[in-house]
Structure formats: structure tokens, C-alpha cells
C-alpha positions in Angstrom: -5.5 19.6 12.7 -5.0 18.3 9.1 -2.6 15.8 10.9 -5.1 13.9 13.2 -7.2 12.0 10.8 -3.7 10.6 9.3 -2.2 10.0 13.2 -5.0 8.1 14.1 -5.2 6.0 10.4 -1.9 5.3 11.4 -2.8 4.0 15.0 -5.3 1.9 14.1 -3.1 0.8 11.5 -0.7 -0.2 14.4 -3.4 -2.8 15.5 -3.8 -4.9 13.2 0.2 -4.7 12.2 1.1 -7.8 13.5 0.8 -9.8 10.5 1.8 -7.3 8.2 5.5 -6.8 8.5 7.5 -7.7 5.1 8.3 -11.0 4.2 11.6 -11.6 2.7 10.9 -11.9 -1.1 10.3 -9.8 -3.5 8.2 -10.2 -6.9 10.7 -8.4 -9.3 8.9 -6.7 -12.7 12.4 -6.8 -14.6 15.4 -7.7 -13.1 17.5 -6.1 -16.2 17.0 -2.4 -14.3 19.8 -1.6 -11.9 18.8 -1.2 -8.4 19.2 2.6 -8.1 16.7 2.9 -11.2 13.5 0.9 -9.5 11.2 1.3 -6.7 10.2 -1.4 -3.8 7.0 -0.9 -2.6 5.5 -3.0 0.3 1.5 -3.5 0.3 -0.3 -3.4 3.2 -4.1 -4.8 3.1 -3.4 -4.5 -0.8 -2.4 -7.3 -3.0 -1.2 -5.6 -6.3 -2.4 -8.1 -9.9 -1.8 -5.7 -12.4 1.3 -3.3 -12.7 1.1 -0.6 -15.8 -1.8 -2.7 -17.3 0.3 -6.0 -17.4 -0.2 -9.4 -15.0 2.3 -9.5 -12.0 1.2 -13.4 -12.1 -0.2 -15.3 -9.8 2.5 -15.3 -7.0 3.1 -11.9 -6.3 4.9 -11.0 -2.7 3.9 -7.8 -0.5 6.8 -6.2 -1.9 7.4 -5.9 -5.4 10.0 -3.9 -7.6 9.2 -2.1 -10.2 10.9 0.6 -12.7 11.1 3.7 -11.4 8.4 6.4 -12.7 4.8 6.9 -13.0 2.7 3.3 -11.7 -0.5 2.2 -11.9 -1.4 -0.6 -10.2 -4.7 -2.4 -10.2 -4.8 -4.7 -7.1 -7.2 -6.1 -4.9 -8.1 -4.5 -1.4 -8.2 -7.0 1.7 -8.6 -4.4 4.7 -9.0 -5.4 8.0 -9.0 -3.2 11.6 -11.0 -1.8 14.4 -13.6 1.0 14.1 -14.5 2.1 17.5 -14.4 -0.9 19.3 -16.4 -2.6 16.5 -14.6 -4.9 13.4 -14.6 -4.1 10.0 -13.3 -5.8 7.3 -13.8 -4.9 3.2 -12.6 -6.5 0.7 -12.9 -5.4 -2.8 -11.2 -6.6 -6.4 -10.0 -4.3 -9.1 -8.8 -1.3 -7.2 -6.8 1.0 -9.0 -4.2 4.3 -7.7 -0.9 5.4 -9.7 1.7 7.8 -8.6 5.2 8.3 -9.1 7.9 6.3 -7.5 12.0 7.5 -7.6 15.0 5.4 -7.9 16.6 3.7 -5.2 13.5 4.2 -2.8 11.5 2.3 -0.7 7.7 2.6 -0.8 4.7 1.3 2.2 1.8 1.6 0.1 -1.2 1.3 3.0 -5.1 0.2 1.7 -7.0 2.5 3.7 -10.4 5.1 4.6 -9.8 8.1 4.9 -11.6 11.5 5.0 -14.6 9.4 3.2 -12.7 7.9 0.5 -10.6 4.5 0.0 -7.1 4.8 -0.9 -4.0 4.6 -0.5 -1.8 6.0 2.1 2.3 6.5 0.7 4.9 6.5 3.0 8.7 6.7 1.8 10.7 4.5 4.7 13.0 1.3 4.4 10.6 -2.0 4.1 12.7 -4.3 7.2 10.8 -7.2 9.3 9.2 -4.7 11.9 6.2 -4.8 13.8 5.1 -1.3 13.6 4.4 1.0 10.5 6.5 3.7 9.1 6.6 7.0 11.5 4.3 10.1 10.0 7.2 12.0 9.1 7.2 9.3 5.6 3.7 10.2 5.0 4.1 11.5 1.5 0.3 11.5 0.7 -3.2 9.8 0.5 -4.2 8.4 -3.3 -7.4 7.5 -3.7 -8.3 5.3 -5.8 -10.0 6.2 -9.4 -12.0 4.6 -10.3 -13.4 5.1 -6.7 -14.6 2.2 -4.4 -17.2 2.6 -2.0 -17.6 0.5 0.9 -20.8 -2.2 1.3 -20.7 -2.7 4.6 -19.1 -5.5 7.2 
């Protein structure tokens, strides 16, 4: 039952995915680090401004590469979707969530509500030019975000 919430996230995810499939650069944090030893992560409805408490700059892609190992990123939410027939969008600067990220993997990190709580929603699946999002079996967990943001309304 656990499942549902995140199948249906998902689904409505898959609605507004149209405009969210990854370009084809990449903001790199430190091209020195072999491949196998960073992370990609593709943001979706989440445009990432700091990395580890440092600037990304002011042209950062949807999918950045980073060192491998614990992240924080601060970033600014942008969501947009459908509620039961009904709009919502909610933006919101300063959002923060860190986890770990391996080597060699690639990361969808998703801007979303879920179970009453904004986060975000990791998946471990290759970031390619589709128009749908990663299958559940990626689902590697919700993050929420801390210090946590509330919404204001449409």
C-alpha cells in the first residue's frame, strides 16, 4: 500500500513530463574527477544554485556532475502538475536536501509533495532524451527537504 502514494507521484509526474526530458549538457563541478568517481543527477522542477555550500553559477544545466559522496544542494523549487483535475504550481527559493550519490551513477532527482511534505524523490536510472520518467523499480527514496518548505497556495 506503501507503493501507491509513490505510483501515483509518479503518474502525475508523467503529465507534465513533456518538457522535462534532459537536455544534452551538463554543468560539471570539477572536471579533474574521473568519470567512475562522480555522480550525474538530472533535476526535475528543481534548479540546483548551491552544491556543498559553494555557487554552481549562474548557468547551471538540469544535469550537473558532481563528486561522488555526501551532497547538499540548496536549489530553487519550480513545480508544476495536476491535482485532481485542478492546476497547481509552487515555487519556492532556497530549498535544501543532501544524500549520498556513488560513482559512475546516474541520479533523477524529482521536486515533489508527498505524504504532506516537499522533497525530493531519488531514482537511480540512466539520464537519456525520453519522454517519460524513470520506472519505480529506481525509486531509491523520498528526501525531504530540511529546512522544510511549506506550500502557500496556487
Amino acid at each position: 500500500m506503501k507503493k501507491l502514494p509513490i505510483l501515483l507521484t509518479l503518474a502525475v509526474l508523467l503529465g507534465v513530463s513533456c518538457a522535462t526530458y534532459p537536455p544534452s549538457s551538463t554543468t560539471v563541478w570539477d572536471d579533474s574527477v574521473p568519470p567512475e568517481q562522480t555522480a550525474k543527477i538530472f533535476f526535475v522542477m528543481y534548479k540546483p544554485v548551491e552544491y556543498n555550500n559553494n555557487s554552481l553559477g549562474k548557468k547551471v544545466s538540469k544535469v550537473v556532475s558532481v563528486p561522488a559522496g555526501f551532497t547538499e544542494f540548496t536549489g530553487d523549487i519550480n513545480y508544476k502538475a495536476k491535482w485532481n483535475g485542478s492546476r497547481v504550481k509552487f515555487k519556492e527559493k532556497g530549498a535544501v536536501f543532501s544524500c549520498t550519490l556513488e560513482g559512475g551513477k546516474e541520479y533523477w532527482a524529482i521536486a515533489d509533495y508527498w505524504n504532506g511534505e516537499w522533497g525530493i524523490i531519488l531514482c537511480e536510472d540512466e539520464i537519456k532524451n525520453r519522454l517519460d520518467f524513470p520506472p519505480y523499480s529506481t525509486f531509491i527514496g523520498f528526501i525531504p527537504f530540511d529546512p522544510p518548505v511549506f506550500f502557500k497556495g496556487n
